[in-house]
N, C-alpha and C positions, 0 to 999 in steps of 0.2 A: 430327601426325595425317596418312595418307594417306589420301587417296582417291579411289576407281577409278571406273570408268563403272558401278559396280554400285549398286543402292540400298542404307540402311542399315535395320534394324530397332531398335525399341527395344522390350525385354518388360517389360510391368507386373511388378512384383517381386508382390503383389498377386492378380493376379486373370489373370495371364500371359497375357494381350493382347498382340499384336506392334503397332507401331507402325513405319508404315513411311515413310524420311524418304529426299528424295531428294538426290543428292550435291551440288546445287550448292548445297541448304539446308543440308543438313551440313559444308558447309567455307566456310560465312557465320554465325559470329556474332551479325551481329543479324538476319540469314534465321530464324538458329534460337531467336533472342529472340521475334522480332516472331510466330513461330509458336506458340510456345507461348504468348506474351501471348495470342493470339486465342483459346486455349479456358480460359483460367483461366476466365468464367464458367459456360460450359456443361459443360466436363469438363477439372475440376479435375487430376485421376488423370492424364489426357494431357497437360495442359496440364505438369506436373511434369515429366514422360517429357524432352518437349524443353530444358527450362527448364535440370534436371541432365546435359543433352549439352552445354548452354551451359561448364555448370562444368568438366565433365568434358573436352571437346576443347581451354577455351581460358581456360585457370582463372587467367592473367592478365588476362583483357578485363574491359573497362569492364562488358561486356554479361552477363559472367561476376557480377561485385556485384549487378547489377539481378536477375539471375535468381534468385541468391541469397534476396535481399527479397522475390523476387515468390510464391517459394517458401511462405516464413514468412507471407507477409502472407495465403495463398490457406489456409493450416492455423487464421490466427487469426479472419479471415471466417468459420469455421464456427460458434465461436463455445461449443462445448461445451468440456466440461472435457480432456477427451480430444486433441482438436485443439491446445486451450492448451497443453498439454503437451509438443508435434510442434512449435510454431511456437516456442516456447521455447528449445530446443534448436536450434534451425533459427538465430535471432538470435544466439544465444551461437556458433554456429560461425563467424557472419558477421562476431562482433567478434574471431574467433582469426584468423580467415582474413584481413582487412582492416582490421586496428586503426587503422590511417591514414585509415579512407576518411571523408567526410565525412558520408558516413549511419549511420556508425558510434553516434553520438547517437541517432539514433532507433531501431537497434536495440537499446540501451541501456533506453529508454522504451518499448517495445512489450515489453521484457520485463516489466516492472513491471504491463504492461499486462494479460499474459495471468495475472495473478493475480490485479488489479486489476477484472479483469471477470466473477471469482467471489467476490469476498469475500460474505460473508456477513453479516445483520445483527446489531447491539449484542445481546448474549445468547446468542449461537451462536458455536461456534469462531471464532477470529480470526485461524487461519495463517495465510490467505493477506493476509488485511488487513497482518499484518505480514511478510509475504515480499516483499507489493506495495510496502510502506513501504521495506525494505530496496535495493529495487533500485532505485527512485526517489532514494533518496541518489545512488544511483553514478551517476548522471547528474547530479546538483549536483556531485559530488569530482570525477568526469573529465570531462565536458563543459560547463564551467560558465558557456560564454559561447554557448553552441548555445541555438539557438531552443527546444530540447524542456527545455531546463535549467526554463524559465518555465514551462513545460505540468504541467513534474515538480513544481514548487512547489507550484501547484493543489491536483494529488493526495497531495503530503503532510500536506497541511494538511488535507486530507478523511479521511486514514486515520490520522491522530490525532485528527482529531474523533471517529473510529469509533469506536478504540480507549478515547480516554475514556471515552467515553458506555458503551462495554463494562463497564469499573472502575468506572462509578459506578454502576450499576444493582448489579456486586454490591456494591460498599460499602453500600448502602444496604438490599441485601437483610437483610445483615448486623447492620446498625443495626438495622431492626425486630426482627430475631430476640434484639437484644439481645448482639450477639459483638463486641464494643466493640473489642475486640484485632483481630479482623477488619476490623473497618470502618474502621478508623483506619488498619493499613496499607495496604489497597487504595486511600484517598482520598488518603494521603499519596501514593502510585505516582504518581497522577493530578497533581498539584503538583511533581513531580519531574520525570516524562518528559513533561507535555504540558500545559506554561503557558499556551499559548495556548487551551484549550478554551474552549468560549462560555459555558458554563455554571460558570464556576469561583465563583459567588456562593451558588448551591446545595451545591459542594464544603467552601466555607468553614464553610458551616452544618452540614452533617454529619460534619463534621470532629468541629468544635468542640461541640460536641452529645453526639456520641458520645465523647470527654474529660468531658463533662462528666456525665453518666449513669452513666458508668466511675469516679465518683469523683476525678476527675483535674481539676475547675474552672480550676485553673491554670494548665494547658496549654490550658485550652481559649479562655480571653482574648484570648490574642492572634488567632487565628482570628475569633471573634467582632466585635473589632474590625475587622480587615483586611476583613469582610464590611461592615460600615456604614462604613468609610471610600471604600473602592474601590467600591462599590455602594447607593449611600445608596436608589435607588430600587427596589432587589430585593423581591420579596415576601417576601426570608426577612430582610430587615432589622429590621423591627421585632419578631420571634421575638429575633434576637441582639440589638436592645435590652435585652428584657423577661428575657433569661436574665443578663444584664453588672447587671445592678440586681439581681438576686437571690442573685448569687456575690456584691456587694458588699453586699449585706442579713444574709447568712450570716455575712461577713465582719466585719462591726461587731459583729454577734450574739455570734460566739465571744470580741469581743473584751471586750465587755461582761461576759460571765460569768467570762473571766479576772479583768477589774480586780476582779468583787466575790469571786473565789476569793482574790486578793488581800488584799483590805481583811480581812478575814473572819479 
């Protein structure tokens, strides 16, 4: 890039604002960081203006990565869904443009972030809880010894708690209405994708509950058990006592009527 004794201009794409930059700011790098650092609070819009001459004049520099970030981080500050979207894109270009760099990890996790910080609660859509889930992998598979690797664990563990608790509100809607074929496999999803839920004592029960209401007691045993072994203290324990003595009440029963069809 040359430049002359003349000043430079930057126009808002925007709202066509001229910004006007003087030469020995614009053929200094971190002149033209440290300038735009100074209005990300105040005016964000300018503050970009400088930030993308950064990328733009010296799109090898250090100061070039940081403006990048500072970029993303000043769209994810706002905070709406809107913004999430801008700073999204803004990170993902920071991991094409700089896949080596060492902040390359956290723009990894700030992408997770900007979905992460609209999910929505158990009963309402869950896109982005599993959009945020998804991207929070990629940061365990590619940066698995980066500090955000542990930040990401957190959040995964948070939006499969979501998620569960989504699946079991409907399993169990299911259940009362009586959709036994329903409710069994939403709880089973639940036992499949997300072991670690905290409520998997309540899953056992509606599980096996719902097998067993369904005509299916047999399947529903083991469930029942796996609730009073693994959870002896649950409130739904002593339910899956009182149903395991009734399947085997039924069970002597029918057997009883055989031997005297038997005898007979």
């Amino acid at each position: 890039m040359i430049i002359g004794s003349f000043c430079i201009f930057l126009v808002s794409a925007c709202k066509g604002k001229k910004t006007e930059i003087a030469p020995e700011v614009a053929s200094s790098d971190e002149a033209l960081y440290k300038l735009g650092e100074q209005y990300l609070k105040k005016d964000p819009e300018k503050a970009r203006l400088y930030l993308r001459q950064v990328i733009d004049s010296f799109p090898k520099s250090f100061f070039a990565q940081r403006a990048k970030l500072a970029i993303a981080d000043s769209y994810f500050e706002k905070g709406d869904e809107g913004n999430m979207i801008l700073a999204s894109a803004e990170y993902k270009e920071f991991i094409q443009l700089y896949p080596y760099s060492p902040s390359a990890s956290y723009a990894q996790y700030q992408i997770g972030m900007t979905f992460y910080k609209n999910v929505l609660k158990p009963g309402r859509d869950q896109t982005k809880t599993q959009q945020a889930l998804a991207e929070f992998k990629k940061v365990i598979t590619n940066y698995p010894l980066s500090e955000q690797a542990t930040l990401a664990q957190e959040k995964i563990r948070d939006c499969e708690e979501r998620l569960a608790e989504h699946y079991a509100a409907i399993g169990k809607h299911y259940y009362k209405v009586e959709a036994y074929s329903s409710s069994t496999s939403r709880l089973t999803e639940i036992l499949t994708n997300y072991p670690n839920y905290t409520k998997l004592d309540e899953v056992y029960f509606y599980l096996g509950d719902s097998y067993y209401k369904w005509n299916k007691a047999d399947q529903s045993v083991a469930f029942f058990t796996k609730l009073i072994t693994d959870y002896p203290q649950s409130k739904f324990a002593q339910n899956a006592q009182e149903r395991l003595k009734e399947i085997e009440q039924k069970k002597q029963g029918g057997q009883k009527t055989k031997n005297r069809g038997m005898i007979s």
